[in-house]
C-alpha positions as CSV (number, residue, x, y, z in Angstrom):
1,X,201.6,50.9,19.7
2,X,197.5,50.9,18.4
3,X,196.1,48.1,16.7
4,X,195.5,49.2,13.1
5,X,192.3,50.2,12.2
6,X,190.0,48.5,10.1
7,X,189.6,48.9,6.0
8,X,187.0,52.2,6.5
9,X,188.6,53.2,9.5
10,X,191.6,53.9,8.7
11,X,190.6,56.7,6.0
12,X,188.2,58.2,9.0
13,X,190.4,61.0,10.4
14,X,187.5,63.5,11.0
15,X,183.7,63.7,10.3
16,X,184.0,65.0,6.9
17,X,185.4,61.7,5.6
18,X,182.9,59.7,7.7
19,X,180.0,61.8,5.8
20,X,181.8,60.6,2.2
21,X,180.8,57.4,2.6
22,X,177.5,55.9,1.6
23,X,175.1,55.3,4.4
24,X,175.1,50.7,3.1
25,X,178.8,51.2,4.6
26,X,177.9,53.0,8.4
27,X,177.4,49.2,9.7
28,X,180.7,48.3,8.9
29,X,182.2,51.4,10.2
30,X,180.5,50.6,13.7
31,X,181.6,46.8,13.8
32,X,185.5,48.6,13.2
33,X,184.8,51.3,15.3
34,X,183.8,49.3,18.3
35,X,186.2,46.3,17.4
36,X,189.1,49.0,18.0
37,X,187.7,49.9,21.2
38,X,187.9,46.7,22.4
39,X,191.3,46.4,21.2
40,X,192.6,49.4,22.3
41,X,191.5,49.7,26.1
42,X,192.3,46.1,26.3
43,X,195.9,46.9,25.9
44,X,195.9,50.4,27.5
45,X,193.0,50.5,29.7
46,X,190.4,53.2,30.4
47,X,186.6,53.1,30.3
48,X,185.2,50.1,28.4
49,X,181.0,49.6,28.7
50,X,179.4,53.0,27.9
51,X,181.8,53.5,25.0
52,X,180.9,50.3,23.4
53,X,177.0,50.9,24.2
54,X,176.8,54.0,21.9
55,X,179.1,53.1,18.8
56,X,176.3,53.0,16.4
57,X,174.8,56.1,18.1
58,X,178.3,58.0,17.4
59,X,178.9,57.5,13.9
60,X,175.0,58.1,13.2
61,X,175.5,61.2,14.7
62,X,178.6,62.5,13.0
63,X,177.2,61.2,9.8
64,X,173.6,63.2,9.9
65,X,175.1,66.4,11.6
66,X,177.7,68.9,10.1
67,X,180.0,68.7,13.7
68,X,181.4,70.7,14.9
69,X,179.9,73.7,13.3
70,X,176.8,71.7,14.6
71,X,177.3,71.6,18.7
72,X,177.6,67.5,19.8
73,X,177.5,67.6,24.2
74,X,178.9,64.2,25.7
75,X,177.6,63.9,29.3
76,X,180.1,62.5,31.6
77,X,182.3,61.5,28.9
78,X,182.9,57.7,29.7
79,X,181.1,57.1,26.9
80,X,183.0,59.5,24.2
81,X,185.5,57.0,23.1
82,X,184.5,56.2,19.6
83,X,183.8,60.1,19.3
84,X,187.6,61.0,19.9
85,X,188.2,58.7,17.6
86,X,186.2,60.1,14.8
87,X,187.6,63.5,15.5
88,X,191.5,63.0,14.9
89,X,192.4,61.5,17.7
90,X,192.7,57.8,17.0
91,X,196.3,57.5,16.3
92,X,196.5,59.1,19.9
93,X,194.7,56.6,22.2
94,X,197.8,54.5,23.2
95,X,197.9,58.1,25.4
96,X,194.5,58.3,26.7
97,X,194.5,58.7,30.5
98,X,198.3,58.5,30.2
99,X,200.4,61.1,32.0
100,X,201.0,63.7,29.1
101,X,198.5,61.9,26.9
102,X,195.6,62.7,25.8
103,X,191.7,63.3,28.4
104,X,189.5,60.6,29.0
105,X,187.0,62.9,29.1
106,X,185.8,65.7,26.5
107,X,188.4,68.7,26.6
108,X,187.5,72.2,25.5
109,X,191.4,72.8,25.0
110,X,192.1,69.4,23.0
111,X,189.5,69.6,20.0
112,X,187.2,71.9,18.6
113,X,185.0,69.0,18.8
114,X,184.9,68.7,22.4
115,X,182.4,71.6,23.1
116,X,181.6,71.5,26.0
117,X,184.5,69.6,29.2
118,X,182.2,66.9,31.2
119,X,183.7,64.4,33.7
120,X,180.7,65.3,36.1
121,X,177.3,64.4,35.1
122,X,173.7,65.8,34.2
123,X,175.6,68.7,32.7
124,X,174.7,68.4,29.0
125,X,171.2,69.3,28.7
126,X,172.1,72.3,30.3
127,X,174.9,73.3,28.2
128,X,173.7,72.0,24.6
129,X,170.5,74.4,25.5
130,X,172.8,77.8,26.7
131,X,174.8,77.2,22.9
132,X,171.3,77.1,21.2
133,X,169.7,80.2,22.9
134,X,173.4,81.7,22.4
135,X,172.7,81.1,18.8
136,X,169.2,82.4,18.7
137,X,171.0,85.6,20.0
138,X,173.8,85.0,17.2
139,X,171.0,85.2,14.7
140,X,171.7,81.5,13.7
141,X,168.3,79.5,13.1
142,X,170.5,76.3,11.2
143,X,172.8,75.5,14.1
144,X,171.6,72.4,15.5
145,X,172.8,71.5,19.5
146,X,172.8,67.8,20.5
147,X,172.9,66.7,24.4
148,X,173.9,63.1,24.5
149,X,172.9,61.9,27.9
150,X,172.8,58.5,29.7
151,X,169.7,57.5,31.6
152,X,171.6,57.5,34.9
153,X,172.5,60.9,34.5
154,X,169.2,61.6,34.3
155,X,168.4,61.2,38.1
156,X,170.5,64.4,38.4
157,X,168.7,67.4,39.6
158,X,170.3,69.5,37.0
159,X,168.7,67.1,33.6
160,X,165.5,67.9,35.0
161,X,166.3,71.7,35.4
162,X,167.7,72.0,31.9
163,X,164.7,70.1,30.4
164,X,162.5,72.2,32.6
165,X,163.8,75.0,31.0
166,X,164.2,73.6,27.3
167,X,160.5,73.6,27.4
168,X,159.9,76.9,27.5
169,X,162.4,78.0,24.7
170,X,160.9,77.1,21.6
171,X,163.0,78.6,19.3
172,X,166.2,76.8,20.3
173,X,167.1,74.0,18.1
174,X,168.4,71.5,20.9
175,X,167.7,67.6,20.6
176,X,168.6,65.4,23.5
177,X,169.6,62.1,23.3
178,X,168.2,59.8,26.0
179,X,170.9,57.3,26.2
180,X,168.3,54.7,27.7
181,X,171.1,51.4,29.2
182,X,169.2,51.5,32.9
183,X,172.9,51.9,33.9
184,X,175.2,54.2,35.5
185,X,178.3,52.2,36.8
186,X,176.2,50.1,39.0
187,X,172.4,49.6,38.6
188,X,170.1,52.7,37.8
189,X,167.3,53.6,40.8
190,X,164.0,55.6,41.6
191,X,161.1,55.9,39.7
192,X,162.1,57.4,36.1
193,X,163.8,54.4,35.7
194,X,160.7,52.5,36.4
195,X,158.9,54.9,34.6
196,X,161.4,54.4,31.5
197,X,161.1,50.5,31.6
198,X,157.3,50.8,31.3
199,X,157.7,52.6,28.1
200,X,160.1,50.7,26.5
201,X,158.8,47.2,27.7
202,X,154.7,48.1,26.5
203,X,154.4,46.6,23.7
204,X,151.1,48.1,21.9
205,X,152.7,51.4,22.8
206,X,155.3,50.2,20.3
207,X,154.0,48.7,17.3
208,X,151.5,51.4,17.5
209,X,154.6,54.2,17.6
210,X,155.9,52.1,15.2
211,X,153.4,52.7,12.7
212,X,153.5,56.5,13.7
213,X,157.2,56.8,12.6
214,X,156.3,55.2,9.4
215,X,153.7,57.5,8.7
216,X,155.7,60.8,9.9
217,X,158.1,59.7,6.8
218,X,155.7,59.3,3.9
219,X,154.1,62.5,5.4
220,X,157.2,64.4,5.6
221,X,157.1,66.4,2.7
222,X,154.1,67.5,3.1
223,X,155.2,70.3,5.6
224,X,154.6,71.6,8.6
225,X,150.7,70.7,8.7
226,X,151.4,67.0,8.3
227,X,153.9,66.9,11.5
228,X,151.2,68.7,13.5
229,X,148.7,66.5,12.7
230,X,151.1,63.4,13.0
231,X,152.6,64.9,16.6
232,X,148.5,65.0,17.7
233,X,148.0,61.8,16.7
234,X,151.1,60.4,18.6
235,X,150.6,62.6,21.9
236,X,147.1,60.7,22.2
237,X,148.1,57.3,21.3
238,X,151.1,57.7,24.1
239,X,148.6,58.9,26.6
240,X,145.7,56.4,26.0
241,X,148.1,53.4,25.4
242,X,150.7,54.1,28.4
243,X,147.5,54.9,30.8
244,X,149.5,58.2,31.9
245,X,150.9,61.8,30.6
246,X,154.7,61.7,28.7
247,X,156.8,63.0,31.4
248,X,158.8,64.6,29.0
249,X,156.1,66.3,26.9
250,X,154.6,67.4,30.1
251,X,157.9,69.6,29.8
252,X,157.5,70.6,26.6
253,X,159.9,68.5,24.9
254,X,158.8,66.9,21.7
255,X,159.2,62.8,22.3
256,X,160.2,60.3,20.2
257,X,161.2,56.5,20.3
258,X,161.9,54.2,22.2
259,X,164.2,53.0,19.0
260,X,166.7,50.9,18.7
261,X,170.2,52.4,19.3
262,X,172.2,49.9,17.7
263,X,169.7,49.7,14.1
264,X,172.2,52.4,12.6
265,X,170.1,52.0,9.4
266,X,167.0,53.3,11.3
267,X,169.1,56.0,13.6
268,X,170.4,57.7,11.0
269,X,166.8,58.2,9.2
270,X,165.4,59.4,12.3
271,X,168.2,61.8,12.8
272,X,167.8,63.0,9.6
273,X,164.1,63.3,10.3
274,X,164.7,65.1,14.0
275,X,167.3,67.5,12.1
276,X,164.1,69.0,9.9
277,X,161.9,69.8,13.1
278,X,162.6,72.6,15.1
279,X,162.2,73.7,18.8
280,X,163.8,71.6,22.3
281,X,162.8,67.8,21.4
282,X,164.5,64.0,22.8
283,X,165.4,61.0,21.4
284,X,164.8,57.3,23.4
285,X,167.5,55.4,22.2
286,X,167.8,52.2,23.3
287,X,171.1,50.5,23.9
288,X,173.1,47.9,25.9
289,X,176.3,48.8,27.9
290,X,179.1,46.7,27.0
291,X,177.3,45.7,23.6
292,X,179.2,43.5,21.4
293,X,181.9,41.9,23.6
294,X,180.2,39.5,25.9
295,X,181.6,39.8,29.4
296,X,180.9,43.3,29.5
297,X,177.2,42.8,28.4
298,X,176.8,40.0,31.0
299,X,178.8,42.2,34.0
300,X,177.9,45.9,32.6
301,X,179.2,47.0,36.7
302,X,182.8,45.0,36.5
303,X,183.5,45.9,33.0
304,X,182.8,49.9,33.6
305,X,186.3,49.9,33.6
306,X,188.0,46.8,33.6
307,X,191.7,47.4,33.1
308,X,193.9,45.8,31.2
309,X,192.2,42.5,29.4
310,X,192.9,39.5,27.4
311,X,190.0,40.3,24.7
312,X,189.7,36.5,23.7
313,X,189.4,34.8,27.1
314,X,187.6,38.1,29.0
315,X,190.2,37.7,32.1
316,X,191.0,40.8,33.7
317,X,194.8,40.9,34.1
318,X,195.4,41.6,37.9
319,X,199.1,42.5,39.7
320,X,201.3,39.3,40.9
321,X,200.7,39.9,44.2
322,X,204.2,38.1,46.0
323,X,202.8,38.7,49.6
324,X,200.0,40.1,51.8
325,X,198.5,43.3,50.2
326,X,196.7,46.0,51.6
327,X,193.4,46.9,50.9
328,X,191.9,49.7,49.1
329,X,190.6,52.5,51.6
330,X,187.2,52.0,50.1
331,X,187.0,48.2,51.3
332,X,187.8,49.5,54.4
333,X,185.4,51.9,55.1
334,X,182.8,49.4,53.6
335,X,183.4,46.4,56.0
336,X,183.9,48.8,59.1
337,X,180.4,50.2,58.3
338,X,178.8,47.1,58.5
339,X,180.9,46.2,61.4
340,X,180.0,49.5,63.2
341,X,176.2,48.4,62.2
342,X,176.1,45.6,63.6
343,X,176.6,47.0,67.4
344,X,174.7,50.5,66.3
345,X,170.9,49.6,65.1
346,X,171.2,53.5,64.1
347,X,174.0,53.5,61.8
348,X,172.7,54.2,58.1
349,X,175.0,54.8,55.2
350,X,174.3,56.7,51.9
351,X,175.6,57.3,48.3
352,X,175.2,58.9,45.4
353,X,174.5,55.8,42.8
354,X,178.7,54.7,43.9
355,X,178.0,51.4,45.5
356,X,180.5,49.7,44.1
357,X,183.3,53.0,43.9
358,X,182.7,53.8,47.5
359,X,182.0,50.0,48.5
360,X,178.9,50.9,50.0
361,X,177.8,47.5,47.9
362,X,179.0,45.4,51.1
363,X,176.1,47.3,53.4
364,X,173.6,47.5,50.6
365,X,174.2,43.6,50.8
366,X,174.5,42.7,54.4
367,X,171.8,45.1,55.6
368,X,169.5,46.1,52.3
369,X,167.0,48.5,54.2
370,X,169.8,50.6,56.4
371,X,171.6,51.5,53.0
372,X,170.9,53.7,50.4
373,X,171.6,54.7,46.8
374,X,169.7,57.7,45.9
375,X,171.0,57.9,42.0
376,X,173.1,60.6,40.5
377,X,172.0,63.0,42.9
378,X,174.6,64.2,45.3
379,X,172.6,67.6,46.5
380,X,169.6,65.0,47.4
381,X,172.0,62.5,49.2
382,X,173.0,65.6,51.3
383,X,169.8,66.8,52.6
384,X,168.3,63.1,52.6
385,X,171.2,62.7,55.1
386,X,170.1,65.6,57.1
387,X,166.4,64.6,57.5
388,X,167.3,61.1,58.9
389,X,169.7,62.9,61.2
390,X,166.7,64.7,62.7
391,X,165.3,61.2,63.2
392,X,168.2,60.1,65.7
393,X,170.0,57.8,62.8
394,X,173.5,57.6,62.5
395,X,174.0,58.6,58.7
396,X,177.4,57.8,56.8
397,X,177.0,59.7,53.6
398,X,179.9,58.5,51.0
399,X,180.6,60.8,48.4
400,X,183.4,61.2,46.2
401,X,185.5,64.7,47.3
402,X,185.2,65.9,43.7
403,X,181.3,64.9,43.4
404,X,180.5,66.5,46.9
405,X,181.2,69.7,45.3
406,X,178.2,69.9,43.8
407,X,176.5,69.6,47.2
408,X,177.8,72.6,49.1
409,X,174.8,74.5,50.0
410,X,173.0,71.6,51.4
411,X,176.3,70.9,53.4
412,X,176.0,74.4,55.2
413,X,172.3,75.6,54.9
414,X,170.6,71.6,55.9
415,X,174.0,70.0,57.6
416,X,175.9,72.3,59.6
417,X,173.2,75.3,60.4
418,X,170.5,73.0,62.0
419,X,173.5,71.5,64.1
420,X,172.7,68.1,62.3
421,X,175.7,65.2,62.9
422,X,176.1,64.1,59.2
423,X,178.9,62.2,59.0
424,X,180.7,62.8,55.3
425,X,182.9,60.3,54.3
426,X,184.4,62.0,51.3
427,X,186.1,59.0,49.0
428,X,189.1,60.0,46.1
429,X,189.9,63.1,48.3
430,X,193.0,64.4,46.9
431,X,194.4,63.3,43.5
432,X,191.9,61.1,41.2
433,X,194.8,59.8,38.6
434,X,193.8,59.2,35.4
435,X,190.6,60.7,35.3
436,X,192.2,64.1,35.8
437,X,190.8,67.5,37.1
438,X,187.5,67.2,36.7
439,X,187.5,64.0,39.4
440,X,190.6,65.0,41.5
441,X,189.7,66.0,45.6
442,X,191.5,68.9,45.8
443,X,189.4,71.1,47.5
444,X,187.6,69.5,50.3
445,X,189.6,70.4,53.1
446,X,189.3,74.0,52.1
447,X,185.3,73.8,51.6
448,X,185.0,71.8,54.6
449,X,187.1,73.6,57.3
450,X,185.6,77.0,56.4
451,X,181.7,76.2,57.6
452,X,180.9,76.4,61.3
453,X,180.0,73.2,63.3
454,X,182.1,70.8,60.9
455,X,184.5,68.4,61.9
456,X,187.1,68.1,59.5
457,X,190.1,64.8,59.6
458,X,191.8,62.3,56.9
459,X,193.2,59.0,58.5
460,X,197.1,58.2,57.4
461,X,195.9,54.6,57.4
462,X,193.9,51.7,57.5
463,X,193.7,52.2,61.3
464,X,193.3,55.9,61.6
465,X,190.0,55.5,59.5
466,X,188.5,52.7,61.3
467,X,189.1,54.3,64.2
468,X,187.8,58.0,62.6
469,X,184.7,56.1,62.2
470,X,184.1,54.6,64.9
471,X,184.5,58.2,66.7
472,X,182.2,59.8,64.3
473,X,179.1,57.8,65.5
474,X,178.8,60.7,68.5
475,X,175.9,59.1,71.1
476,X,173.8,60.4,73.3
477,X,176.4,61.2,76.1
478,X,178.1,63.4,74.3
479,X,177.7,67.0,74.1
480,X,179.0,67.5,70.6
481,X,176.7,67.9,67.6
482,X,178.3,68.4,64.5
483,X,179.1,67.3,61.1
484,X,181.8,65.5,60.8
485,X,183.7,64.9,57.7
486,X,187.0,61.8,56.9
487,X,188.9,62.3,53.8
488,X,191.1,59.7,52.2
489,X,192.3,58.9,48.9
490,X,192.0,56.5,46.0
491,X,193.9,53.4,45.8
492,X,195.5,51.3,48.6
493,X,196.8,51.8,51.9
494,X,199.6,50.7,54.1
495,X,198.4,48.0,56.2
496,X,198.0,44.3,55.1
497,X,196.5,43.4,58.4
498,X,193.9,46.0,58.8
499,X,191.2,44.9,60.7
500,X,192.6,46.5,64.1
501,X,190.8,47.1,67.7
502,X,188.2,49.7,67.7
503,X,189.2,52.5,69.6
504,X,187.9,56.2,70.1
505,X,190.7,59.6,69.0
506,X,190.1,62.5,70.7
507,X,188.4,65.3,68.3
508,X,191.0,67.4,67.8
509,X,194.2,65.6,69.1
510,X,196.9,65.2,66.7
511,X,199.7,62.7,66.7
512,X,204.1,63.0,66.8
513,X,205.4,60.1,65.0
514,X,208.6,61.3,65.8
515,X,210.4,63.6,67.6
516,X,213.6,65.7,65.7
517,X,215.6,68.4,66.3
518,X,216.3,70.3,62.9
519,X,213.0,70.6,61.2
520,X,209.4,69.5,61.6
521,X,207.2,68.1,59.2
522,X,203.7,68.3,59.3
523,X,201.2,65.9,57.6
524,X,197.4,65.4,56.5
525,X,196.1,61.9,55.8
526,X,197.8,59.2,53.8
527,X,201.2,61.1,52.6
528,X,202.1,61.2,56.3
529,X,203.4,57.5,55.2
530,X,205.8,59.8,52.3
531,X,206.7,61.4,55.6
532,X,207.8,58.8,57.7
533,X,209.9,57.1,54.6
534,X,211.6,60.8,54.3
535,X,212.4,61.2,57.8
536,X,214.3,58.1,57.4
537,X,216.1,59.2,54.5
538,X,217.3,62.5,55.8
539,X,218.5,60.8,59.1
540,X,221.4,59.1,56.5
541,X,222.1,62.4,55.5
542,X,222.6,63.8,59.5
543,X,219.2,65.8,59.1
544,X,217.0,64.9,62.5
545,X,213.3,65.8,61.2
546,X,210.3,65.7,63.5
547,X,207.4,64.5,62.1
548,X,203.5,65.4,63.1
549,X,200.5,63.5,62.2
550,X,197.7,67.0,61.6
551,X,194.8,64.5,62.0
552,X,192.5,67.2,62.3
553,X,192.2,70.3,59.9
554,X,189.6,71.4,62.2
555,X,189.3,71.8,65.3
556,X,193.1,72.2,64.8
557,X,195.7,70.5,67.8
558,X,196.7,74.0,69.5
559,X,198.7,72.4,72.2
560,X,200.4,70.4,69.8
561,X,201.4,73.6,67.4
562,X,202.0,75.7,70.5
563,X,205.2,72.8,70.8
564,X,205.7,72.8,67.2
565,X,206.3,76.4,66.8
566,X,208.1,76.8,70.5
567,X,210.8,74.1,69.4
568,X,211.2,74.6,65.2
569,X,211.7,77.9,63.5
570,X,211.8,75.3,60.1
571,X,208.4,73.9,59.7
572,X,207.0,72.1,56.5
573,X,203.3,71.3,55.5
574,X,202.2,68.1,53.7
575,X,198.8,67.6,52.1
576,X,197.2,66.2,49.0
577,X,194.9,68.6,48.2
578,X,195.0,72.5,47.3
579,X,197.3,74.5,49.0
580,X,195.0,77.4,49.1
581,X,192.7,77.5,51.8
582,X,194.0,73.7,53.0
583,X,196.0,72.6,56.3
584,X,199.1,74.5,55.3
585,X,197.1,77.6,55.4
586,X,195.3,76.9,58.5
587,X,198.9,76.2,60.2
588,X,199.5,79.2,58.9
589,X,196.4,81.2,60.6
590,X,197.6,79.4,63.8
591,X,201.1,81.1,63.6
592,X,200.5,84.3,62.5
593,X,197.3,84.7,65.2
594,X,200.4,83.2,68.0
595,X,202.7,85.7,67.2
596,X,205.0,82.7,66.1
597,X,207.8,84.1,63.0
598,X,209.1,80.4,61.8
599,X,209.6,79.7,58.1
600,X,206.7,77.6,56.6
601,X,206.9,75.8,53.4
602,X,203.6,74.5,52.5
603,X,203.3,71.4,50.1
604,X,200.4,70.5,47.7
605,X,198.3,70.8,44.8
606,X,199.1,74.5,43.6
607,X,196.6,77.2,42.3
608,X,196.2,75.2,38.8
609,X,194.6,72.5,37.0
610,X,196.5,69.2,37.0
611,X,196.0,67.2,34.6
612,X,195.8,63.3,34.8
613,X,198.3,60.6,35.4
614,X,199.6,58.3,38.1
615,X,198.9,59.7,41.4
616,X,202.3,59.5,42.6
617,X,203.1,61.0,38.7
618,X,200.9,63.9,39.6
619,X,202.3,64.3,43.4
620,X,205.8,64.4,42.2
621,X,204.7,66.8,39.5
622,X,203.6,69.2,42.2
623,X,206.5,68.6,44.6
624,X,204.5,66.4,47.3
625,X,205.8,62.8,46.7
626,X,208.9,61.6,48.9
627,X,211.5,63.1,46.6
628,X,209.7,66.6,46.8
629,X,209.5,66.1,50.6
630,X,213.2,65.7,51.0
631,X,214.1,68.2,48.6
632,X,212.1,70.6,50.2
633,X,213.7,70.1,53.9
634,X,217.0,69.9,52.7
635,X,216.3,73.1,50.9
636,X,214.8,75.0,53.8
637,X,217.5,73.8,55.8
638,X,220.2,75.1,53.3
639,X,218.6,78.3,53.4
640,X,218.5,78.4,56.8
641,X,222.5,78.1,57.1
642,X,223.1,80.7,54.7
643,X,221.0,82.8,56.5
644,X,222.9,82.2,60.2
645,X,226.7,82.3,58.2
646,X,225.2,85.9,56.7
């Protein structure tokens, strides 16, 4: 059950009664807003930091713009919180991220509010500027089109394409929000962070801007002349006083700020102001990730998304762990590339601004100059990859499955066409949990397996990925030059003691866990372990089920189908990730080019969009968790028998 809200809260259902109020009672309605934040994902969980960084920033905005007939974009959505909660659904967040409940992220489908679905970032600029030259077309010069984005999503390619663009539209009536916390999840990198430190830290720039801002008000009604003269005036004291051009009026975007984003007194003046002047323009706001509960202001990384929480003492409440427990797939890869380094002065490892998701933190740590983050930037990491591949290096580029999507033409045009040995460790491959679609890795296999010279495999455990790694690093005696990607999923695997012998697999050679006589079951990655439980089960019930470890989607383990398919005429395919396109269907290929007629089954994630939940919630949804397992062989079988009495 929710907290209850505080005394202006509770009347808040939507916008319209936020805009009754006067504007003496918005600081109130921010210290209750964010106060039921931290209440709320205390108890329940979810994203914590960038919510609570942007609370002012949120009711400012809902207060000077007529939402939703006015367009608000969220990018990412981690930070969309307190905007659900504006918007009619605060007597829902006991369901956010809860199987059945209610997006994390901004849904098209669950409120007109939501304009635009993010869970990806550097989208918004892109989108907020497509509505406002939609409504140029419409005829609709009033509309106004807000991009809310976080600095970190800048480093995307795609910001910089939209604001490229925005430039060059001056009729569209699109403000962006620069969300300026120098924080993604971890730490923000590169130079526009530098670049955006030197504005905000320059202090003569400030007071002197300062004094510009007041005199834009008094001049304000005045018209049009006055803003040109006061928009000359600024343009030079920014370029004298900063000793360099405005990156982003180099673009063509009107600038303004660096303010405060937590003065909602002053934000809601300037938004007022910003409403009045038309064409692409941004906002520097200012803020601090994790503001007004101290552990996450002092650990903006840990407190990203924290968990469940005592909000009093700041402890993060953490499983009663009874005996040994194994470790996240993540920690594993991060210690065996550092233990791989250590004998290989050519290994290198890359990622995407996830240190700490992917656990590339432990190399960045150990060995500081052979790993990179390269920001938001997943099409970068790609090719970067590729170029110190030419160089003899050893790359390990991390990348979530879902994220790595957005890197798809650098995989086949700079990876796999110049023959370059990238080796892709793609992180949360199959489902995500409670960050739903937009994060789950459900096509990768089916991406991956399709492009010539690629290497395509997902360890069942701890072992199988040590050891997947430590075959990946292909040296100089071997013939073999390809990519090379290793799948595995969120969460924890199987193996308390996990730090096994080092030992090569042959490319391309599967595994039989066990032989059987009725039926086979064949599995990719970590639900090979649903497999192995099953196989167990059904042998109560006087069903003998073989059971195959795939291993490798690509190049496939003919010999070992050839004996599949020779021996069982009842075969079932296991994989978390799409069904379409995935190892099911290249089993199938297999058959059907071998003349082979057996009944296939294939399990997975089906042609739709799941939404969020537990992952075993999700894989029982879809028929691929131990229960779905046996009910499917013990339904083939069935089949089968009515078939042979017919």
């Amino acid at each position: 059950m929710l907290t209850t809200p505080g005394d202006l809260l509770k009347d808040i259902n939507y916008p319209e009664d936020l805009r009754k109020l006067s504007a003496d009672q918005l600081p109130q309605v921010a210290d209750e807003l964010r106060q039921f934040i931290i209440d709320t994902v205390s108890i329940y969980g979810g994203h914590f930091g960038a919510g609570l960084g942007v609370v002012e920033l949120t009711v400012a905005l809902h207060y000077v713009f007529n939402t939703p007939d006015d367009q608000l974009v969220w990018d990412v959505g981690h930070q969309a919180y307190g905007h659900k909660m504006l918007t009619g659904r605060r007597d829902k967040f006991d369901t956010n991220r809860v199987y059945g409940g209610i997006s994390g992220f901004p849904k098209r489908k669950e409120s007109k509010y939501d304009t635009f679905g993010v869970g990806h970032s550097s989208t918004s600029i892109s989108a907020a500027l497509g509505m406002a030259a939609g409504a140029v077309l419409n005829g609709d010069k009033n509309q106004q089109h807000i991009a809310v984005i976080g600095d970190g999503a800048m480093t995307g390619g795609l910001a910089f394409e939209g604001m490229n663009h925005a430039g060059s539209l001056k009729d569209a009536n699109l403000l962006i929000i620069l969300n300026d916390n120098c924080m993604s999840i971890d730490q923000n990198v590169g130079a526009l962070r530098e670049y955006l430190t030197d504005i905000t830290t320059s202090k003569t720039y400030n007071k002197v801007k300062d004094d510009v801002w007041n005199l834009l008000g008094k001049m304000s009604t005045f018209g049009k002349s006055a803003r040109e003269i006061v928009q000359k005036i600024e343009n030079g004291l920014k370029g004298t006083l900063l000793h360099e051009s405005n990156f982003f009026e180099a673009l063509n975007l009107r600038y303004f700020g660096p303010i405060d984003g937590h003065d909602i007194d002053h934000l809601v003046e300037v938004l007022k102001d910003l409403k009045d002047i038309p064409g692409p323009k941004i906002l520097h706001c200012l803020t601090k990730k994790g503001k007004g509960y101290a552990p996450a202001e002092k650990d903006q990384t840990k407190w990203h998304a924290p968990g469940l929480f005592d909000k009093v003492t700041g402890e993060i409440k953490k499983k009663k762990v009874l005996k040994p427990q194994p470790p996240k797939y993540q920690d594993v890869f991060g210690h065996t590339i550092v233990e791989l380094a250590e004998k290989n002065a050519k290994i290198v490892g890359v990622t995407p601004a996830m240190p700490s998701g992917s656990s590339m933190n432990i190399m960045m740590e150990a060995m500081p100059k052979r790993a990179f983050d390269v920001g938001i930037a997943e099409q970068h990491a790609v090719t970067f990859s590729a170029g110190m591949a030419t160089q003899g290096q050893v790359v390990y580029c991390n990348i979530y499955s879902t994220f790595m999507q957005r890197a798809y033409d650098q995989v086949i045009h700079d990876v796999c066409m110049q023959d370059l040995p990238v080796i892709f460790c793609l992180d949360r491959a199959g489902f995500a949990g409670a960050d739903g679609f937009t994060h789950h890795g459900a096509y990768d296999v089916a991406y991956m397996r399709c492009i010539p010279n690629m290497i395509v495999s997902a360890p069942m455990n701890e072992q199988e990925l040590r050891n997947l790694m430590f075959t990946a690093q292909l040296d100089e005696t071997q013939a073999l030059k390809q990519a090379f990607t290793i799948r595995y999923p969120r969460g924890e695997g199987v193996m308390p003691e996990w730090r096994t012998p080092l030992e090569k697999i042959e490319i391309g050679k599967g595994r039989k866990l066990k032989d059987g006589e009725d039926i086979a079951i064949l599995t990719l990655g970590h639900v090979g372990n649903y497999a192995t439980e099953v196989c167990e089960s059904l042998a109560e019930k006087g069903i003998d089920a073989a059971h195959y470890d795939i291993r490798f989607v690509k190049p496939l383990d003919e010999a070992m189908l050839h004996e599949i398919f020779q021996k069982f005429d009842s075969v079932i395919t296991v994989e978390d990730g799409c069904i379409q396109g995935g190892m099911g269907s290249a089993v199938l290929e297999f058959m059907i080019d071998n003349d082979y007629t057996a009944k296939v089954k294939r399990l997975g994630i089906p042609d739709r969009l799941v939404e969020h939940g537990t992952q075993l919630e999700l894989q029982h949804e879809c028929g691929f968790d131990p229960q779905g397992i046996e009910e499917a062989a013990i339904d083939m079988l069935r089949k089968k028998t009515k078939l042979e009495t017919v």
